[in-house]
DOMILO-947907 format. One record per residue (C-alpha): x, y, z. Coordinates in steps of 0.1 Angstrom, whole numbers, plus 5000, padded with zeros to 4 digits. Layout:
<rs>
XYZ;...
</rs>
This chain:
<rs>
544123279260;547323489249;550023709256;547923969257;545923879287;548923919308;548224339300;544624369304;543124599305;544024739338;547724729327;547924899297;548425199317;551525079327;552824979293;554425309287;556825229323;557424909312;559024949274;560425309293;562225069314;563324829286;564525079266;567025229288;568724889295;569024859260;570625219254;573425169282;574124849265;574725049234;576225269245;578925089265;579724959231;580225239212;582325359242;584525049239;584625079202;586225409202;589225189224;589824929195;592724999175;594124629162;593124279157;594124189186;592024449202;588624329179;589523979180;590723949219;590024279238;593324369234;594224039263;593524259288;590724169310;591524039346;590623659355;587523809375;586324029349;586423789323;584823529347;582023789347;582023769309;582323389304;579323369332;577423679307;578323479278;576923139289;573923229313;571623289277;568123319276;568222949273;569422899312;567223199320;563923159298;564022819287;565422619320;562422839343;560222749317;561622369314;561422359350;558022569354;556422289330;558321869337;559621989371;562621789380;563321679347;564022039340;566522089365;568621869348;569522109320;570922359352;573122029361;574521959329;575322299322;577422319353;579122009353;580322099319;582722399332;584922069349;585321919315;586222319299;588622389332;590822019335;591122019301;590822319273;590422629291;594522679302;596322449268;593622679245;594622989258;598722909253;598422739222;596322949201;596023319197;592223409184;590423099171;590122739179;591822639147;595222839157;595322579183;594422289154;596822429127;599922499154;600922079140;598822009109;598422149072;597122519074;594222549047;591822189054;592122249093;591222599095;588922529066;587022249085;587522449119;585722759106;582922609090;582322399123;582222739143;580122889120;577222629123;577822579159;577122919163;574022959141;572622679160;573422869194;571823169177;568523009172;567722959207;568923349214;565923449187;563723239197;563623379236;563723739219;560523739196;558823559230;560323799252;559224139234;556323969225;555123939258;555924289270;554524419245;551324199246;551224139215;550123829194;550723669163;553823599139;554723909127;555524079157;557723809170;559523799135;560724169134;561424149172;563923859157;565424079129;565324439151;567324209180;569824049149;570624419138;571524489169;573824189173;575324309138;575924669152;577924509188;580124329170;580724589139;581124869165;582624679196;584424399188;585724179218;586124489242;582724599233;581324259235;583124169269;582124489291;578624389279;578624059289;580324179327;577224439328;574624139316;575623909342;575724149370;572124239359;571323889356;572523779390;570624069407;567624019387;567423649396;568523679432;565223979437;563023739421;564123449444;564023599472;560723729465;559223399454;560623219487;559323529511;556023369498;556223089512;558123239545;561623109527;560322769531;561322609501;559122269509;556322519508;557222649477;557622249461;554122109476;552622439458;554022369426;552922039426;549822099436;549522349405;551322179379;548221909381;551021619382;550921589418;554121429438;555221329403;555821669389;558521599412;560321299408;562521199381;560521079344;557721329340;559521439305;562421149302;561220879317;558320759299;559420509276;562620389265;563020659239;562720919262;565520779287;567720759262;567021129247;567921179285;571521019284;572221199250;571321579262;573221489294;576121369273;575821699254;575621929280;578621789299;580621749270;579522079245;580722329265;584722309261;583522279222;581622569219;583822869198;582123119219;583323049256;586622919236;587723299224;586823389258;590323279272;592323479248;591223769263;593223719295;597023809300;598223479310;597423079318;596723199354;594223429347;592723169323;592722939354;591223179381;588623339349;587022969350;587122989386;584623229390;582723139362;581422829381;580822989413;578723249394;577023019373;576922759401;574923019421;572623099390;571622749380;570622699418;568122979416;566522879387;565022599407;562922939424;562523059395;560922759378;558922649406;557722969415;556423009378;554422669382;553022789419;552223109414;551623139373;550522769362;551422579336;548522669316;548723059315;552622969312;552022779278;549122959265;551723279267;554223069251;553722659243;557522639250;557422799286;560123029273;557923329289;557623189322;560323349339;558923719331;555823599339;556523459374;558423839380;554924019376;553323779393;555323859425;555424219421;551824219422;550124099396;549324209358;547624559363;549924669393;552524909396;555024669410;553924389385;554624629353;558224729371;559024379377;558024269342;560024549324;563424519345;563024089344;562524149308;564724399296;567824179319;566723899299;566824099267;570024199275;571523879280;570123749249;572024079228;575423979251;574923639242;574323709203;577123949204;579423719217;578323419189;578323649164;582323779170;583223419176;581923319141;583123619122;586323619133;586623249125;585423349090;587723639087;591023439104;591023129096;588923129067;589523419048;593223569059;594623219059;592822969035;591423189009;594123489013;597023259018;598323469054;598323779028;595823929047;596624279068;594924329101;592624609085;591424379063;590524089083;588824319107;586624499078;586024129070;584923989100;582324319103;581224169066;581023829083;579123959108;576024069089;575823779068;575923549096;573523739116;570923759079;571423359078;570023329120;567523589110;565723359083;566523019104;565123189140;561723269122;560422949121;561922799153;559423009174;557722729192;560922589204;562122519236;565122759238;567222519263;566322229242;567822429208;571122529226;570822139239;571322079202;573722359197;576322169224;575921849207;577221989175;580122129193;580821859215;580721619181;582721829159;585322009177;585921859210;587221549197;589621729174;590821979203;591521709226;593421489201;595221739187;596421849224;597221509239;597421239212;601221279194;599921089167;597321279156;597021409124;595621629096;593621349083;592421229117;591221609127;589921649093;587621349092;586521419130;585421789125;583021709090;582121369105;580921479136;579521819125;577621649097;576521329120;575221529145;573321829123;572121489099;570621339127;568921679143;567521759104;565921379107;564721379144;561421539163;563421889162;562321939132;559521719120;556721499138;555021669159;553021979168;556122199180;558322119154;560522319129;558322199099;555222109122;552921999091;555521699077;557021409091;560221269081;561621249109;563720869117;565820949144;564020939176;565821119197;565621489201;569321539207;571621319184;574921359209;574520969222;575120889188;577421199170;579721229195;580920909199;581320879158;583321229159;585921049181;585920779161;586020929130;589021119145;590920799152;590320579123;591420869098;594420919117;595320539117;594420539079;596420839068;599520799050;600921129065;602921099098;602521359127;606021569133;607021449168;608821809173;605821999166;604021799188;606321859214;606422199209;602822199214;602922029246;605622289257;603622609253;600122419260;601422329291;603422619299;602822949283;606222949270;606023109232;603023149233;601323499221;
</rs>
């Protein structure tokens, strides 16, 4: 059993609607940014939107930027598959917006003015931090990118009803040229009103689809629970906590570490990071995270619907025959309830669920690929390699450079990283992050010793702890969906390396400090705390 079967014969008829459908969500997307394209004039404008999207609008945007198709695809199909235990990735998700608003989102947005490392760099040497901060961005955001290919090539794949590699592979490159083109043509403005569009798509797509799965069960959600259960061939334990973490000791700690991960990874991630430059002031930086969490809050509590629907009314087996991962169960669970493959309503359903979801996964790509390229461009080429020689033209035209090469590098990575989860790859993506820059940000904003030695040794320890240990763990070797499925040489256990990485990343950060010969300059430091704290000088 395949894709294919979910357009059997009695559907192809409607095959025409659905990629119709698909195809028009992609064109307003384009065009949007082309239209904001033609308003980009500076850096500040490609880098930052010009700093002039409201706290609402850019809540919007964060909420576009971070609902991926890893809360969409891969938490329904986490869900649709271990049934409680894949609620927790919704949890750690949104407990990780406390972490990003107490302590980053309003001292990032004073203290810097397009990149994490403006923030690092404001009290240490220029060229090692910015060097060390924009090669962390840069993998951070490769990793993130995986999980955006990965739910593309199953995506298309699926409403196209086709099988095999190949399509899947140049669903993967078509979907990176069209992350290349966003950021060349858009920049931040283009990239933000996308992400606004994406999650008001998203929310309505998700709230139809709930509703619809509930009116099922005559909105009686114990209903809907007893029938996934009953379907998912676990019984009362599909559940409970343990189907997927609880088995052995192994597995509860691979629980502890992605929790760690999630809660910690998002005020790390360079993504939602740029996110508050694009705001006037600290208040709207404030009242932006705001309404993040009540959008995302309200998401991440209808993906429960979404995830138990797909077991009830889908199964896990058609689920993973479609896609081993369960990162097609979402879609699937939409033409379930519309009526079925081979009905009018199912092949609507299917095309708008899939071309929302295909839209948020070219937002999300968007948004990763600007963050990384205009780390490259900023930090790495106009002030390490260029020595701050660097005219706005240029580092724009550099960052569009950036942008393509980047994108060709998640291209070749995302075509073997098909039969991943896409939850469990940005998982891996947030304990990168919260290993290698969290620790550095935090110090740097709060510790008045800290310095370019301690921030140093934190961002390269922690970014090569954490990506050493995913290279040796199950991710990538071991077992059936691995990255290299046919060796093993995989020695860490764990799945997700944060219990470990992130711990060393703050430690690294400390000892190297308290080793270093250098001594942190109390009145930059203070300086620091000033505008972090207050707004005052900054941009």
């Amino acid at each position: 059993m395949t894709a294919s079967v979910l357009l059997s014969a009695g559907a192809t008829e409607h095959r025409t609607l659905t990629i119709t459908l698909f195809t028009i969500f992609v064109l307003i997307t384009l065009g949007i940014t082309i239209w904001a394209g033609r308003q980009t004039k500076d850096a500040t404008d490609f880098y930052a939107g010009g700093r002039s999207f409201t706290g609402f609008q850019n809540g919007l945007a964060i909420s576009g930027d971070y609902m991926s198709a890893a809360s969409f695809l891969g938490i329904a199909g986490a869900i649709a598959l271990f049934g409680y235990d894949g609620f927790l990735y919704s949890i750690g998700f949104l407990v990780a917006w406390l972490v990003a608003l107490l302590l980053v989102a309003e001292p990032l947005r004073n203290s810097g003015r397009y990149t994490m490392a403006d923030v690092l760099a404001f009290r240490m040497r220029q060229r090692p931090v910015r060097t060390a901060a924009g090669i962390s961005t840069i993998v951070v955001s490769i990793f993130y990118l995986l999980a955006q290919m990965v739910g593309a090539g199953s995506l298309v794949a699926l409403l196209l009803g086709v099988t095999g590699d190949a399509p899947k592979q140049w669903t993967i490159v078509g979907v990176g040229a069209l992350m290349v083109l966003y950021v060349a043509i858009g920049g931040m403005k283009g990239t933000t009103w996308v992400q606004i569009v994406k999650a008001v798509l998203l929310i309505a797509g998700t709230l139809l689809i709930t509703i619809l799965v509930l009116a099922k069960y005559h909105f009686n959600p114990s209903s809907l629970l007893g029938a996934a259960s009953e379907a998912s061939g676990k019984g009362a334990a599909f559940l409970e906590p343990g189907l997927k973490y609880g088995l052995t000791g192994t597995t509860k700690l691979d629980f502890l570490s992605l929790a760690v991960a999630l809660v910690l990874g998002t005020a790390g991630l360079p993504h939602i990071l740029v996110r508050f430059y694009t705001v006037p002031t600290a208040h709207a930086a404030r009242k932006s995270v705001i309404w993040a969490i009540g959008i995302i809050g309200a998401f991440y509590l209808m993906t429960l619907a979404l995830g138990f629907g797909a077991a009830a009314l889908v199964g896990p087996d058609a689920i993973k025959a479609s896609n081993a991962a369960g990162n097609t169960a979402a879609p699937q669970l939409a033409e379930a309830v519309g009526g079925g493959a081979g009905s009018t309503g199912g092949a609507i359903l299917l095309a708008v669920i899939s071309a929302v979801a295909f839209a948020t996964i070219l937002a999300v790509v968007a948004g990763l690929t600007l963050a990384s390229s205009a780390s490259f461009a900023h930090d790495l080429w106009a002030n390490v390699i260029r020595r701050g020689k660097a005219g706005e033209r240029e580092e724009v035209s550099t960052a569009k450079i950036a942008a393509v090469v980047i994108g060709a590098i998640a291209i070749l990575l995302s075509l073997f990283a098909d039969k991943l989860n896409a939850a469990a790859l940005v998982a891996l993506a947030f304990a990168v992050a919260a290993s290698a820059n969290l620790p550095t940000l935090l110090y740097s904003l709060f510790w008045k010793r800290f310095t370019t030695t301690g921030a140093v040794c934190s961002i390269y320890g922690g970014l090569a702890t954490s990506v050493l240990l995913v290279v040796f763990s199950p991710v990538v070797s071991g077992k059936p969906t691995s990255l290299v499925p046919g060796s093993d040489f995989a020695w860490f256990p764990l799945e997700n390396p944060g219990l470990v990485s992130i711990p060393i990343g703050f430690l690294l950060g400390w000892i190297g400090t308290l080793l270093s010969k250098e001594t942190a300059d109390p009145a930059k430091y203070a300086e620091l705390e000033v505008r972090s704290l207050t707004g005052l000088g900054a941009h």
